[in-house]
N, C-alpha and C positions, 0 to 999 in steps of 0.2 A: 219196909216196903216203900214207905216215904222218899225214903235215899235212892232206892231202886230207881224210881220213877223221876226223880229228879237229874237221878245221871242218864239217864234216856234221854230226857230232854233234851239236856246238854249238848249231850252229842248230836242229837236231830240239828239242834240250833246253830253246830259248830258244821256239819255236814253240811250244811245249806248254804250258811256265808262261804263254807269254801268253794263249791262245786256250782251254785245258783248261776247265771250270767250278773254280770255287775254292769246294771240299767244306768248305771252314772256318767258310765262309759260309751252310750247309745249316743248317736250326734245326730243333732236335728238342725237340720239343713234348710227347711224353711216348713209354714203349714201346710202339710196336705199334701206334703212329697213324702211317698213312703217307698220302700225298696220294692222293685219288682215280684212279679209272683213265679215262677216255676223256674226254670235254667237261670238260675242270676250269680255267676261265680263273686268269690270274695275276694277283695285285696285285703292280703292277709297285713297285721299290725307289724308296724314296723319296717315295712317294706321302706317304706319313704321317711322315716323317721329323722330329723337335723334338728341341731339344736339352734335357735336363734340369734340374731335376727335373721328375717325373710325378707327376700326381694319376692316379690309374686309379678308377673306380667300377665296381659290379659290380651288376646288379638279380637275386636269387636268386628264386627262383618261390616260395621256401618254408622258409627254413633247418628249423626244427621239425618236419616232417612227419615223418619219422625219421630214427635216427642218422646213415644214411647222409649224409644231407643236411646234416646237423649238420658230419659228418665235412666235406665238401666244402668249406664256409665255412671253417675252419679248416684247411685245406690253401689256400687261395688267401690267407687270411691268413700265413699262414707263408712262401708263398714272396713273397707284396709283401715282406713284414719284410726278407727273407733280402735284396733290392736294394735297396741302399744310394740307389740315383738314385728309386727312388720315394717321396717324401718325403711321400701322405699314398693311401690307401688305404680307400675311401668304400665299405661292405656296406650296401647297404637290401635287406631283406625283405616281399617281395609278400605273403606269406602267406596263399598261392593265390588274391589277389583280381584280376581282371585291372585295374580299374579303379587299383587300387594300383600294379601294374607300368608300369601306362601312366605315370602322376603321378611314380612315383618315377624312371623315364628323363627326364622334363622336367625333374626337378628336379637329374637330373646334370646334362643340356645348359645348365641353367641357370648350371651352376655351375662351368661351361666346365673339363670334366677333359678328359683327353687323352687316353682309349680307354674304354672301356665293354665290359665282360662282362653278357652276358645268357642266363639261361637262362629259356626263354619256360613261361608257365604254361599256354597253349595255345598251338597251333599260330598264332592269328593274335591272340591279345593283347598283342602289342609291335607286330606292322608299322610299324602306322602310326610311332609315335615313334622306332623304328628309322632308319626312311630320317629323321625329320628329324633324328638325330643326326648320320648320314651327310650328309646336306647340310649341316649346318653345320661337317664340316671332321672329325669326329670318327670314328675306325674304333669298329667294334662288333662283339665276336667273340661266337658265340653257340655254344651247347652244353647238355649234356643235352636237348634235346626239340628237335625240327624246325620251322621257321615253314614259312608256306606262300609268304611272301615271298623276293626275292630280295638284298633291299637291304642285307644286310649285309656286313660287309667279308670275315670268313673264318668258319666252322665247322668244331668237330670233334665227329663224332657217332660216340657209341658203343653199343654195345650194340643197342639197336631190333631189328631184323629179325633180323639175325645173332644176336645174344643169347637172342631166344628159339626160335628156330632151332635153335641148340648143345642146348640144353634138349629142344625137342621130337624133334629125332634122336636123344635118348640112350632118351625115354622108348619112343619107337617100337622099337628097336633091343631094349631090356630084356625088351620085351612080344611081343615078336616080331612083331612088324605087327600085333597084334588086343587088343581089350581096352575096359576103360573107365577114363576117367580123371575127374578132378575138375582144373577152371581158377580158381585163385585170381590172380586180376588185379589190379594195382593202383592207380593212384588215376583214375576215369574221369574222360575228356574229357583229361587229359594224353597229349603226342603219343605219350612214349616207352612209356604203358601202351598204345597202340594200335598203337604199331609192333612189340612185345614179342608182343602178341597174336596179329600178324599175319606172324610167323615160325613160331608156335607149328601156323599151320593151313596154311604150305608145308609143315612134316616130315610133318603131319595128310595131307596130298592123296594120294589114293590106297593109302590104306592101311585098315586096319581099326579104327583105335584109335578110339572115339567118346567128346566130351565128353561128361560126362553129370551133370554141376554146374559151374556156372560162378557166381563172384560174385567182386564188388573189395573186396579186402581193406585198399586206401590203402597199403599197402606197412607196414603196421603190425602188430606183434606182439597187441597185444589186439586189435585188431576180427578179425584173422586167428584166432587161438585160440576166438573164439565162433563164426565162420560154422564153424571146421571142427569142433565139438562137434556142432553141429546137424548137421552133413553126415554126421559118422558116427552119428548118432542117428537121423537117416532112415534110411540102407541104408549099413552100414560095409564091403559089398563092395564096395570100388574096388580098381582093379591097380596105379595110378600114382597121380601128384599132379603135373602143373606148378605151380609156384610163380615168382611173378614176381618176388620178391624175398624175401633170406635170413630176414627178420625174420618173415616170413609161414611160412617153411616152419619154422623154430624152432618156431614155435607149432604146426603143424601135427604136428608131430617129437612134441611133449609132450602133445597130445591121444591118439596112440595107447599113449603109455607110459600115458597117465593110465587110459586103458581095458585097459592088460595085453595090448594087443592086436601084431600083427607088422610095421612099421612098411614099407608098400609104397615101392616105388622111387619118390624125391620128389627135385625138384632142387632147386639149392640155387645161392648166389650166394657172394663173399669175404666173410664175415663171420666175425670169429671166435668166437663164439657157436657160429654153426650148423660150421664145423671141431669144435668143441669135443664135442657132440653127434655129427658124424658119424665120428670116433674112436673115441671110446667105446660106439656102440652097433652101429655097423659096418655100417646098413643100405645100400642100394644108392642113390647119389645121383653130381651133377656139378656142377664150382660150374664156373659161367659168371663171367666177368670183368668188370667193372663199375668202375674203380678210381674211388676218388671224387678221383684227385691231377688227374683231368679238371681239378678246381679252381686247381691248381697251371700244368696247360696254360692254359688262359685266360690267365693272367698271361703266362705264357710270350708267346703268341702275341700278347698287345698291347704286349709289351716287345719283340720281335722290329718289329714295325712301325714302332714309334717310333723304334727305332735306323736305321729307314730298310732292313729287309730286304725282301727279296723273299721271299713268300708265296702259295701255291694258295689258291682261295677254298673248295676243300673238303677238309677232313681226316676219314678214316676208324678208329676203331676197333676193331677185327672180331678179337681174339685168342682161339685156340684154348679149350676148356674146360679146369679140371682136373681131374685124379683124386686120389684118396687121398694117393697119396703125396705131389704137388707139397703137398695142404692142412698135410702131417705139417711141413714146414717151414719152414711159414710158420704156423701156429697158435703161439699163445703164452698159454700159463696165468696167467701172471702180471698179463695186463690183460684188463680187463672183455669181455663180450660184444659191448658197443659200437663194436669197433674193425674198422674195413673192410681187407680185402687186395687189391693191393697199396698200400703207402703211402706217401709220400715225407715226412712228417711225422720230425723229428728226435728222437733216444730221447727227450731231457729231457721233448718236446712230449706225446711218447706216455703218459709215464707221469702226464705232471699231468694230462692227459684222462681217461686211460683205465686208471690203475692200480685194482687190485681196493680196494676198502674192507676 
């Protein structure tokens, strides 16, 4: 009986490692990006499978528009560095012209790399060159901003709806369903300032809270610091502040000091700048999560392809907000404002970036 029950086992044991999924094989992409839920086709293994070394290229919508941006390019540079099988790693910069994003995907294809990161400067300024990368044998992972197209190989979107969502639940919540607020948005005609926007007016629906300024701040510290001079020089009774991004609310932060005035409930994003401020002056805020190691996933996801993995064609990142305290440890004095949370960037990288002068 002994034997009996021992070869049952066996076989259970041996049925399982063969037939089980092999979890080893799961690619994690960064935290808190998981594969969508219902209709999400698979790029089957193999599809894109080469053997090394990799050229990867990347088409950015904008590195300079702000730090954050900045940040990103230099997180997808760090991790190409950090594999050793990618032996050349191609950044061109759109610099928000679409006419440029389109020329600079041609001018990958041209130059026949072997995956393409794109983040789109509008929703339909890459399509087209998109699918002809995709036809010509090459995946295209895209991120930060939504196409309207279908034709790339995988996406990971974060923040948009959800992002500004977290933001507008906290404000509603603060104000207790009623109030006015002031929308500083960021750069228009970009997807993620319209999807950010249009999170902002689900927590809005049926409630009291009314916008009652709204303008795009480009997700920048000076143009943001002038509209909101002007906004509190119109009528500096507001109860809230959405801000769409941390550089915006920074400025918005130091307009009210700069007037002496009580600094109302304003969100806020990872930045440690705006940590830095929301320590020391203690007002009521929530940073919503944004990481810019997104840059870092890209790579991820077109190193995972080319090894010939199996991949969802849609990844989502939708992570809870934080409070005060998660900001208390992750803020750090020692480096500049400029530095985005979370980061995958390596200390030595962090400090020749981003150490204080």
């Amino acid at each position: 009986m002994r034997r009996i029950i021992q070869s049952i086992a066996a076989a259970v044991v041996a049925t399982t490692m063969c037939c089980a999924p092999s979890f080893a094989d799961e690619v994690s992409l960064l935290e808190g990006v998981t594969a969508r839920a219902g209709d999400n086709p698979t790029v089957e293994a193999g599809k894109f499978k080469k053997d090394p070394p990799w050229v990867i290229g990347m088409s950015h919508f904008g590195v300079n528009a702000n730090t954050w941006t900045v940040q990103v390019a230099h997180e997808a540079e760090a991790a190409a560095a950090k594999d050793k099988r990618i032996s050349k790693f191609i950044l061109l910069d759109a610099g928000f012209d679409q006419k440029k994003q389109v020329a600079d995907i041609e001018d990958l294809i041209a130059q026949k790399v072997d995956a393409i990161i794109v983040q789109p400067v509008t929703s339909t300024s890459a399509d087209a060159s998109i699918a002809k990368a995709v036809a010509a044998g090459i995946p295209v992972i895209v991120h930060t901003g939504r196409i309207e197209s279908d034709a790339f190989t995988t996406e990971i979107q974060g923040g948009a709806e959800h992002f500004g969502k977290v933001m507008g639940d906290f404000l509603v919540k603060e104000l207790g369903g009623k109030g006015n607020i002031w929308v500083l948005r960021g750069l228009a005609g970009h997807p993620e300032d319209t999807n950010r926007y249009n999170g902002l007016l689900q927590a809005l629906k049926g409630t009291d809270v009314k916008i009652i300024a709204e303008e795009h701040g480009d997700w920048q510290y000076d143009k943001a610091k002038k509209l909101c001079e002007t906004l509190y020089l119109n009528n500096p009774e507001v109860d809230g502040i959405w801000s769409s991004g941390a550089d915006m609310t920074r400025a918005c932060v130091d307009v009210f000091k700069q007037f002496g005035a009580k600094i109302p409930p304003i969100t806020g994003e990872g930045n440690n700048g705006f940590f830095g401020q929301w320590i020391a002056d203690g007002f009521k805020s929530i940073s919503a999560e944004y990481s810019p190691a997104q840059g870092a996933a890209g790579i991820r996801a077109a190193v995972a392809l080319l090894e010939g993995k199996e991949l969802k064609k849609h990844y989502d990142y939708n992570p809870p907000g934080w409070d005060i305290e998660k900001v208390k440890k992750y803020y750090r004095d020692d480096l500049s404002a400029n530095v985005w949370w979370p980061s995958e960037l390596p200390e030595d990288k962090l400090k020749e970036f981003y150490a204080k002068k």
